[in-house]
VMD Tcl script that draws the C-alpha trace (Angstrom):
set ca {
  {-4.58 2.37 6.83}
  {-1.05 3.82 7.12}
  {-0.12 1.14 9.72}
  {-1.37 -1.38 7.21}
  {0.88 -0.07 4.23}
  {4.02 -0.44 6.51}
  {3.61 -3.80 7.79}
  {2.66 -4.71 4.19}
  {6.13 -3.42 3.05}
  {8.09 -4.98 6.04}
  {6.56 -7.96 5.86}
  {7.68 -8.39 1.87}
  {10.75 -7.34 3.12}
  {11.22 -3.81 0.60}
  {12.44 -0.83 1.80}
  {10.34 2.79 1.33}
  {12.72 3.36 -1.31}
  {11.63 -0.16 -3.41}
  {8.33 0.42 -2.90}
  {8.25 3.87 -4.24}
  {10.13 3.11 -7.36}
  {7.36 0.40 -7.85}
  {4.41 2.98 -7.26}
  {6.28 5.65 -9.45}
  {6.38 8.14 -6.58}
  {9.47 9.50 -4.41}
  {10.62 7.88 -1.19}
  {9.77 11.14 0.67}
  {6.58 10.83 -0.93}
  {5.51 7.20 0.26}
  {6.68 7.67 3.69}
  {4.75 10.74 4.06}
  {1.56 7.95 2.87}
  {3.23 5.61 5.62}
  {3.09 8.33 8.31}
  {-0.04 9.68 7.38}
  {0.70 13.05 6.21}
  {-0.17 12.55 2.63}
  {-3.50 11.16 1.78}
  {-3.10 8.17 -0.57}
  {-4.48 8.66 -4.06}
  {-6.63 6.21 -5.81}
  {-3.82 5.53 -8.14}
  {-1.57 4.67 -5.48}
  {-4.00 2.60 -3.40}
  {-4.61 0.56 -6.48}
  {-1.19 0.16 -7.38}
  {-0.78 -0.91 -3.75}
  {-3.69 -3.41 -3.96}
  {-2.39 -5.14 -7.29}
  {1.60 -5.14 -6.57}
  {0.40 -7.61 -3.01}
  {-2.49 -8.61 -4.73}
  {-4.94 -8.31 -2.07}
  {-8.50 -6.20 -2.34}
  {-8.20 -1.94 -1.18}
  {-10.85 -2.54 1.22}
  {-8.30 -4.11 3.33}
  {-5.82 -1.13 2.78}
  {-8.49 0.96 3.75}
  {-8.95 -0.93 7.58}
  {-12.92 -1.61 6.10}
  {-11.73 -5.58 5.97}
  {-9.52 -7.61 7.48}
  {-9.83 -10.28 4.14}
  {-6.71 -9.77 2.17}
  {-8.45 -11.50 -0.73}
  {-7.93 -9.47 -3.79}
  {-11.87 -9.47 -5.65}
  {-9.29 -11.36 -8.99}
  {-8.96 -14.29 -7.12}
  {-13.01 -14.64 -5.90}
}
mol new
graphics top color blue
foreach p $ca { graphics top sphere $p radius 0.5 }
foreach p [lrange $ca 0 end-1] q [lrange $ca 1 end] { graphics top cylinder $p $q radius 0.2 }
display resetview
């Protein structure tokens, strides 16, 4: 999951910091999610999920369908 987060983030090109103003958290805070110190909160997994609009089961490693469920 936390590898998935980071190559979401590089590959939209944003940095920790851009992200985290987007999920209303601190950078320290999101790159401890990134790392895997931090569990991510449902809040923040959503928020994730809608700002790349793609589903949480694929943030979660339980798909590999990036299909958010708005677009089925």
């Amino acid at each position: 999951m936390y590898e998935r987060i980071r190559a979401l983030r590089e590959d939209s090109d944003l940095t920790q910091t851009q992200i985290a103003k987007i999920l209303h958290c601190s950078q320290r805070v999101y790159s401890n999610y990134e790392r895997g110190e931090l569990d991510i909160p449902t809040h923040i997994l959503i928020g994730l999920a809608d700002y790349y609009n793609i589903n949480v089961d694929y943030i979660l490693g339980l798909t590999n369908n990036k299909t958010s469920y708005k677009e089925l």
